[in-house]
C-alpha positions in Angstrom: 21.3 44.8 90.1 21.7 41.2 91.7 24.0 41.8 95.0 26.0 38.6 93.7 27.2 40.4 90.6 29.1 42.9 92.8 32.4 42.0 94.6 35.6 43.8 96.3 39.2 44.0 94.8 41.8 46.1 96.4 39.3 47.6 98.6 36.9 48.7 95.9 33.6 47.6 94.8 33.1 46.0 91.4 30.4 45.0 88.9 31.0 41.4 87.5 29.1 41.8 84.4 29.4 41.2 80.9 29.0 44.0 78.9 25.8 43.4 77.2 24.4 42.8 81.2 26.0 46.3 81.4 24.3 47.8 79.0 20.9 45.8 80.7 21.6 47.9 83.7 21.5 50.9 82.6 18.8 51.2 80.6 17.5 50.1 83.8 19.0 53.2 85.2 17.4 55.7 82.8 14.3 54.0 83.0 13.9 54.6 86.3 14.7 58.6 85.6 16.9 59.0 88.9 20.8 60.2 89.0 23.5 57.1 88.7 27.1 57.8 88.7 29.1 55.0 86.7 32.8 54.2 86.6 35.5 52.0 85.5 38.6 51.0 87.1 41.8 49.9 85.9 45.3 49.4 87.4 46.1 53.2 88.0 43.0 53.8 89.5 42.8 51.1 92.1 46.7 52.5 92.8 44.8 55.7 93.3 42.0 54.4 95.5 44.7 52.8 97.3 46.0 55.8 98.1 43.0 58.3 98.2 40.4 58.1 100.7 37.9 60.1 98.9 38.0 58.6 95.5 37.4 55.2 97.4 34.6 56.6 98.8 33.5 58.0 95.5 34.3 54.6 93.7 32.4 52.8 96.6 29.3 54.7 95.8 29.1 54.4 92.2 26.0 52.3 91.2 27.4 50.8 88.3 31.2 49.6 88.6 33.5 48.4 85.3 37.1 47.0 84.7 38.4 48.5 82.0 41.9 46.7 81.9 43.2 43.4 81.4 45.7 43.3 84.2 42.5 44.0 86.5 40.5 41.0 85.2 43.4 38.5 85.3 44.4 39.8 89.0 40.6 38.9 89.8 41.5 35.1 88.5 44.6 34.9 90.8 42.7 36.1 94.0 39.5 33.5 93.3 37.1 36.0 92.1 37.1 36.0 88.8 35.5 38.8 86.2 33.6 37.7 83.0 35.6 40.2 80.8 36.6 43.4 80.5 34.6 46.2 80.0 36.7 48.7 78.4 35.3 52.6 78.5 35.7 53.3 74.8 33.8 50.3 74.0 31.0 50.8 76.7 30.5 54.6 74.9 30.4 53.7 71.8 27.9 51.3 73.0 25.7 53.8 74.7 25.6 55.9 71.8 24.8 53.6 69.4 21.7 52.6 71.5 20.7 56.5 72.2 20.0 56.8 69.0 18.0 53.5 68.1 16.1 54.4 71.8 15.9 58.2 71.7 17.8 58.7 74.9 19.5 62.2 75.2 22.7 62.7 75.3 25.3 65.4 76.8 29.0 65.4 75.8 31.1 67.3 78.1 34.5 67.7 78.6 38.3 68.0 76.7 39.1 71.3 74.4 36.5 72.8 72.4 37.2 71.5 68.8 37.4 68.1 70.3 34.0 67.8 71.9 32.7 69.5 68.8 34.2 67.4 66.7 33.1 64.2 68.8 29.3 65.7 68.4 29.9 65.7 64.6 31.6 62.5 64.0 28.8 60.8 66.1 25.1 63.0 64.8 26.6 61.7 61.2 27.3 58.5 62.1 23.7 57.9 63.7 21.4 60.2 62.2 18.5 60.0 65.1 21.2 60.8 67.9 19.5 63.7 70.1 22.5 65.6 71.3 21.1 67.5 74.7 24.2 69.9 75.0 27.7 70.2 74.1 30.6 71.9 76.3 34.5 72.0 76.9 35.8 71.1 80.0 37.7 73.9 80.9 36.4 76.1 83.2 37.5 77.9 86.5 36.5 78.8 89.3 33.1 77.8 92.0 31.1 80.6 89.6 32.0 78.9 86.4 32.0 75.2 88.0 27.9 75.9 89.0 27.3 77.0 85.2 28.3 74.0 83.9 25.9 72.0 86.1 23.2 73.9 85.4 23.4 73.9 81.9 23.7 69.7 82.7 20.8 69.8 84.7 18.5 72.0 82.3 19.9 70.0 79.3 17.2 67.0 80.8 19.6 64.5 79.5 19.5 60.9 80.0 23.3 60.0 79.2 26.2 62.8 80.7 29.7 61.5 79.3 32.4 63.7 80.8 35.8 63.8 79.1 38.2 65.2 82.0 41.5 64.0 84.1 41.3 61.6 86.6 40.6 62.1 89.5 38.9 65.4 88.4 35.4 63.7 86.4 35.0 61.3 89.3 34.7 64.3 92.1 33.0 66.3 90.1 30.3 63.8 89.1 30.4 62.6 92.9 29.6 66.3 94.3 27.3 67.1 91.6 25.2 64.3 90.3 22.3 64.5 92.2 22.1 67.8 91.5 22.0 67.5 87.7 19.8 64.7 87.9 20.8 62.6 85.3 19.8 59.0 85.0 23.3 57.7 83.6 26.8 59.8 84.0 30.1 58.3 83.1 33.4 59.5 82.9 35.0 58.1 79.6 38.4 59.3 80.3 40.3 59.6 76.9 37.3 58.3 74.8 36.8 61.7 73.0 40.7 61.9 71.4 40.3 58.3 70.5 36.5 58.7 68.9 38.4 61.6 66.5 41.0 59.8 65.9 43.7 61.9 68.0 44.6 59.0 69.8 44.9 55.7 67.8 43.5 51.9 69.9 45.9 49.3 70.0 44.9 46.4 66.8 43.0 44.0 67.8 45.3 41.0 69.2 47.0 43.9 71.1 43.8 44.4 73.1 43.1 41.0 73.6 46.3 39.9 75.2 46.3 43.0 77.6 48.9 44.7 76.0 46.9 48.2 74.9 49.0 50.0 78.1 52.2 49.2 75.7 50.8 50.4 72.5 49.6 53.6 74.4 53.6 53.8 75.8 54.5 53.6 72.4 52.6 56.7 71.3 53.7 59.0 74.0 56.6 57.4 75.7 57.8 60.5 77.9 54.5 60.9 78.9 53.2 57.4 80.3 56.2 56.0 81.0 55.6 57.6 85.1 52.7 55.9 84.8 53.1 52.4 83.4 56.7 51.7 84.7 56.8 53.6 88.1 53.2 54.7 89.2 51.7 51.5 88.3 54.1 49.0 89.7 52.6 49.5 93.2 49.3 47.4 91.7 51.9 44.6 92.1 52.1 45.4 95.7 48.6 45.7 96.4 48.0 42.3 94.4 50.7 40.9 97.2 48.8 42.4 99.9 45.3 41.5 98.2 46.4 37.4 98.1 47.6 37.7 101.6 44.7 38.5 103.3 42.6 36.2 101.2 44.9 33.4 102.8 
């Protein structure tokens, strides 16, 4: 990747690239048959790096680096470096698995409860026929005996593309201690993607999306729930943004 396509917001390093260039990289990355850990970032995450040391760190070593939120990309226009778009996780996915089965690339789906990720490995081998599915697992599981199962099965799976459906900050620590272990050209955590591929969880229409406002449509589903997050967790990003414009002064 071109050193000029990566810059720092809020203390974290990000990708500036379209998503098609996105998709460029890493078939780069499975080409070249080593481990790469991807990531996105969105408001609650950088108030989380902010905050967190060690998923900084993890962030910060990521190969490949995504915004997946509006409120990101137009905080990058206020500070003077501005992102080409966002790259949103669901759409980056569905992207990757659409190409793994034009290009043969093998795929491992793990993570969320059992009947989801099933159902996500159904929905997807029927709607692309030549998708090789390399293994299938839930992501609950307890325990350092358990936890070393899961990434051997991921390592002897030899897959090219590991999605892993689990909490935040969970997937990123657990894909940042055990990566180059499992060897796997391309791993990305995809967050909700799983609920929203089955149709669990509904994506904001179209317009919704493009004027940022997908955080309210998801409030709107499960008010009690998000409402921490959108109206009190996430109202330190405004803070950081302060802080962010300060120092670039």
């Amino acid at each position: 990747m071109e050193a000029n396509r990566r810059i720092t917001l809020f203390g974290c390093n990000i990708d500036n690239v379209s998503m098609e260039e996105t998709l460029h990289v890493v078939e780069g990355f499975i080409g070249s048959g080593r481990p790469h850990q991807h990531v996105v970032v969105n408001v609650d995450k950088l108030v989380k790096a902010s905050r967190d040391e060690q998923l900084r760190r993890i962030i910060n070593a990521c190969e490949l680096v995504n915004v997946d939120g509006m409120p990101v990309v137009w905080a990058s226009r206020l500070l003077g470096k501005p992102l080409k778009e966002r790259v949103a996780g669901i759409d980056l996915f569905e992207a990757l698995m659409r190409r793994a089965a034009e290009r043969g690339w093998r795929v491992f789906l793990l993570g969320a409860r059992p009947e989801v990720v099933d159902e996500v490995a159904a929905t997807y081998a029927r709607r692309y026929p030549g998708l090789v599915l390399a293994g299938v697992r839930d992501g609950y599981w307890q325990g350092e005996q358990q936890e070393a199962d899961v990434v051997r099965q991921v390592r002897d799976s030899r897959a090219d593309l590991l999605f892993v459906a689990i909490s935040s900050p969970k997937k990123e620590q657990f894909l940042g201690k055990y990566q180059a272990e499992m060897k796997i050209p391309f791993a990305m955590g995809v967050g909700g993607s799983f609920d929203v591929a089955t149709g669990r969880v509904k994506r904001a229409p179209g317009w919704m999306q493009r004027a940022g406002l997908e955080w309210f449509y998801r409030f709107l589903q499960e008010p009690r729930r998000m409402f921490r997050r959108y109206f009190i967790d996430d109202m330190a990003f405004l803070w950081l943004l302060i802080k962010e414009a300060a120092r670039g002064r």
